[in-house]
N, C-alpha and C positions, 0 to 999 in steps of 0.2 A: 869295578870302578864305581859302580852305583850303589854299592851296599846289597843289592838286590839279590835275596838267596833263592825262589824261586816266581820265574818268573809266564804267565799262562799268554797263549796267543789266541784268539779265539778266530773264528770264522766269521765275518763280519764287516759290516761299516756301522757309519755313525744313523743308520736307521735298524739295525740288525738284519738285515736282510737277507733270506738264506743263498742268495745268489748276488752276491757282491760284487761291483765293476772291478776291472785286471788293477786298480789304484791299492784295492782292499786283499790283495791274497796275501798278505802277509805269512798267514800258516800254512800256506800251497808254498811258499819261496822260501821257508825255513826247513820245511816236512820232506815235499816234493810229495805230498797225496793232496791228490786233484778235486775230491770229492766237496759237495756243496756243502759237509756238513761233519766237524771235528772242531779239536778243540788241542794244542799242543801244549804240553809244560814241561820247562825244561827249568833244572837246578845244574849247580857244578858238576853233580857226580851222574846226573842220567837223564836221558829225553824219552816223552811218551807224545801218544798221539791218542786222545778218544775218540771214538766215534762206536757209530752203531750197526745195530745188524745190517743194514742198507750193502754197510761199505768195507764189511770185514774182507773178502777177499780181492778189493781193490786195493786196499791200504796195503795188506800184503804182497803182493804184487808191486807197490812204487814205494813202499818203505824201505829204506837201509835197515834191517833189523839188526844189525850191528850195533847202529848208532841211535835208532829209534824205536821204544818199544811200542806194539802197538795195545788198547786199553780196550776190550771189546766191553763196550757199557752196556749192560743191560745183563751180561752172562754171570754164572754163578760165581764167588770166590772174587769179583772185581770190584774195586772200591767204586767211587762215584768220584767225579771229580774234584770236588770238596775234599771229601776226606782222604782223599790222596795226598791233594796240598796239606791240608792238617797234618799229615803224617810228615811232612816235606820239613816242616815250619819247626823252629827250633826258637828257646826263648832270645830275646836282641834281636831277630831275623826279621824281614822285608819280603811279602809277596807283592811283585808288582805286574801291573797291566795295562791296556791303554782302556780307560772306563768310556771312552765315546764308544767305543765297538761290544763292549759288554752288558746283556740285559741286567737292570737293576737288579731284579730280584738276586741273580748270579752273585753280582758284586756283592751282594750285600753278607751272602754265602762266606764268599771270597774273605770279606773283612772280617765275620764273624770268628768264623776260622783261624783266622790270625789273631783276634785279641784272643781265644784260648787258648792258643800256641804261646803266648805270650808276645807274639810279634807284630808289624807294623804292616800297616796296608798301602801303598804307592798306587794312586790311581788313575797317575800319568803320566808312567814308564810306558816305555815302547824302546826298545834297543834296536830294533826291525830299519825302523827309521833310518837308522844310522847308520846301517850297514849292506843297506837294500839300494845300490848304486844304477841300476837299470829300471827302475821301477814305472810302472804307467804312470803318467800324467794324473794330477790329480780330475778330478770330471769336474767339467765346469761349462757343462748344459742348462738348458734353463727349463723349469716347469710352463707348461701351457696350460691352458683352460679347453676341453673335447666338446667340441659342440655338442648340443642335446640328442641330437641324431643319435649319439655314440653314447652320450651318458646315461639317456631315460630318462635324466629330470634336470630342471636345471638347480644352479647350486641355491639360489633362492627356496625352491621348496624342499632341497635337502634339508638344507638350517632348520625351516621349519618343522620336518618330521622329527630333528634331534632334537627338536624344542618343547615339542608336543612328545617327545619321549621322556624326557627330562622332567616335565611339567607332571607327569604319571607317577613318576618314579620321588617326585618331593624332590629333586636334584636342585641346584642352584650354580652349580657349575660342572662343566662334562671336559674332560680332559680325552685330546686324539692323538695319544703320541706315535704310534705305528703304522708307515709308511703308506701302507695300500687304505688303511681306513683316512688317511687325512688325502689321498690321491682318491678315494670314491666321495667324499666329499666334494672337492674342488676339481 
C-alpha cells in the first residue's frame, strides 16, 4: 500500500542504543529474536534477520526459518546489509525505514544504495507502527542531574574540560549526539 519494496527494521531507539526500552523492539516483535543486536529486512518475496557472531545460535533457535532467513554478517559468502538491500532494489522501487532508530552513517548507506539501484529512500516508513497492537507504552521518564558524589565532577567543569579540549583541537563547535556521552556530560 506504501509503495515500499523493501523495507529494514533495525535494533534501536531514537538514541541508537544497543538495549532499547520494551517501546523499541520493533525487530524482536516482527523476528521473535531476542538479541540486543540485529537488523531485519524484509521485501514481498523474503525476510532476513542480520546479526553477528554473538548471536548465531540464538537467532537460530527463535527464528521460524521457514519464514525468516537468518544473515550471519561477518561469515564468508554473506553480503552486508547494504548490498543485500542493493541487490533487493529494483529501478522505480522504495527502501524504507524509520530514520530516528537508524545510525546516520547506515542511512546514508541505505540511501546511496537506492539511488544506484535506481530507487527512492523513505525515511519515515515504519509499518511496525501500524500493526504492533500490544506494544509498550512509549517511555516517558524524565532525565535527572547525579549528584557529584556519583559523577566525579560537576557539569560545570565537564564543559570546561570539553572547552579546553576543543580549544587544543582549533574546534569551534563540538557536537554530543550519543546517548551515554551527552548523559556523562549532564
Amino acid at each position: 500500500e506504501s509503495g515500499i519494496s523493501v523495507y529494514v527494521v533495525p535494533t534501536g531507539d531514537y538514541h541508537i542504543s544497543e538495549y532499547a526500552g520494551d517501546y523499541f523492539k520493533e525487530r524482536e516483535f516482527i523476528t521473535g529474536f531476542t538479541g540486543s543486536a540485529g537488523t531485519a529486512v524484509i521485501d514481498m518475496d523474503k525476510a532476513v534477520l542480520f546479526t553477528d557472531g554473538r548471536y548465531y545460535v540464538q537467532a537460530e533457535k527463535q527464528l521460524d526459518s521457514s519464514i525468516i532467513e537468518l544473515m550471519r554478517m561477518g561469515s564468508e559468502g554473506v553480503l552486508t546489509l547494504t548490498e543485500y538491500c542493493r541487490e533487493r532494489l529494483s529501478k522505480g522501487s522504495t527502501i524504507g525505514f524509520d530514520g530516528r532508530c537508524v545510525e546516520a552513517k547506515q542511512g546514508i548507506e541505505l540511501r546511496n544504495a537506492a539511488y544506484e539501484a535506481g530507487a527512492e529512500c523513505d525515511y519515515e516508513f515504519n509499518a511496525i507502527e501500524k500493526i504492533y497492537a500490544d506494544r509498550a507504552e512509549f517511555p516517558h521518564s524524565k532525565a535527572f542531574y547525579l549528584d557529584t558524589m556519583y559523577s566525579g565532577k560537576t557539569i560545570k567543569d565537564k564543559l570546561i574540560d570539553v572547552r579546553c579540549a576543543m580549544k587544543d583541537n582549533m574546534s569551534d563547535v563540538h557536537i554530543i549526539a550519543s546517548l551515554d556521552d551527552i548523559c556523562w556530560l549532564f
